[in-house]
N, C-alpha and C positions, 0 to 999 in steps of 0.2 A: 345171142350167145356171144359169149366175151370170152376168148381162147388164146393166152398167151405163151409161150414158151420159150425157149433158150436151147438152141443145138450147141453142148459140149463135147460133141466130140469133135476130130479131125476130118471127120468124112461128111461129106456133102449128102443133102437129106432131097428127096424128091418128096414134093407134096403132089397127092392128085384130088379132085374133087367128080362126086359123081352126084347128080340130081334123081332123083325118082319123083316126078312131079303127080302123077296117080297116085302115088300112097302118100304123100309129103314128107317124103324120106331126105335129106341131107348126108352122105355119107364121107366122109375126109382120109384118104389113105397117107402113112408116110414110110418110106422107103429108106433105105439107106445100109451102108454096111458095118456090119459090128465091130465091135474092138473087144469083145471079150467081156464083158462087163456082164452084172448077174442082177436083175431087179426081185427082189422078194415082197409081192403085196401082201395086206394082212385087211380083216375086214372083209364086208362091213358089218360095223357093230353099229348097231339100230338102236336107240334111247327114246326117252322123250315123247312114246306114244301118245299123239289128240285124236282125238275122237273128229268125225268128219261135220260132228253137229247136223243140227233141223235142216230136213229137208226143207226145200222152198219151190214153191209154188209159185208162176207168176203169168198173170196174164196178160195174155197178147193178141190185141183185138185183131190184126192179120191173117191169123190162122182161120179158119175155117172153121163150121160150128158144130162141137161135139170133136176137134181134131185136140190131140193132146202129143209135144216132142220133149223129149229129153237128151237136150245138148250136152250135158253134164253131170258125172257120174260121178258118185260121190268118191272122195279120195283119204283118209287119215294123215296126218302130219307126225312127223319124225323126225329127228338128229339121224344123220348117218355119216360115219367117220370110220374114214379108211386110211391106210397107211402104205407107205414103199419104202423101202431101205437098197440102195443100189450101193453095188461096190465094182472094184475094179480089177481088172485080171489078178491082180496079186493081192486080192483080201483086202485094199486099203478102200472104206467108208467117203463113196462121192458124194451120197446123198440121203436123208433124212426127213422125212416129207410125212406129216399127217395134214388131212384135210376133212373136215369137218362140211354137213351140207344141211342147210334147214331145208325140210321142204311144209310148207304149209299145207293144214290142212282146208280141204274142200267139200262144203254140202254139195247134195244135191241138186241140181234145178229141175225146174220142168217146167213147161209153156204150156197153156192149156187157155184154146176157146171156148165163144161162147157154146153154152150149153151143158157144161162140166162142172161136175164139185168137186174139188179137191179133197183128195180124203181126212180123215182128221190126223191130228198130231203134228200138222206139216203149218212153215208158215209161208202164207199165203202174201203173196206181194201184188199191188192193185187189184181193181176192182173192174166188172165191166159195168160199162155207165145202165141206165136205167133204161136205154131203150133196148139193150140187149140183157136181158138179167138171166142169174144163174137158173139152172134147174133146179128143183127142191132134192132131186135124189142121188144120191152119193152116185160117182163113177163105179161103174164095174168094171176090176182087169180081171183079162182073159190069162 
């Protein structure tokens, strides 16, 4: 994360930083005293809908046989653009700020040992070698 900014005001800003290393949370506080100022956010306005695409399937001879994990959950990709108009005690326009955000989109994965067929429609990334080969019958989920 790449986080720049610019204290304009006259008063000194306290940053604090707190970890949550269990959840892998990062959380950044800043503190400081007002001067009156008024921020008006607008947003977000979402565009640009992607579809998260073909699941993928990929095997991983590590896993245990018949174990199947899913690391990653499919996601869709969007534009999101949000906006702040700050002013200052006396109505005069400090700031004017749109910002714009791609987020790409993301298939699904899933890891899956020997002894599993992946189900159809999904694409399927490697293979297991021939001493371990697939089963002939589709996965069942529960």
């Amino acid at each position: 994360m790449d986080l720049r900014w610019r204290n304009d005001t006259q008063f000194d800003i306290f940053i604090a930083a707190e970890i949550n290393e269990a959840a892998g949370i990062l959380t950044i506080s800043l503190w400081g005293r007002s001067d009156g100022r008024t921020t008006i956010m607008t947003g977000p306005l979402i565009s640009d809908w992607q579809e998260s695409g073909m699941a993928q399937w990929q095997y991983d001879p590590s896993l245990p046989n018949g174990a199947v994990r899913q690391p990653v959950h499919a996601r869709n990709g969007m534009l999101a653009t949000i906006g702040r108009v700050v002013q200052s005690v006396d109505g005069q326009l400090l700031h004017k700020d749109i910002v714009t955000t791609h987020y790409a989109p993301w298939p699904q994965v899933t890891l899956f040992g020997t002894g599993i067929v992946p189900p159809p429609g999904v694409m399927i990334i490697g293979q297991p070698s021939q001493r371990f080969p697939l089963f002939k019958e589709p996965m069942r989920m529960f």
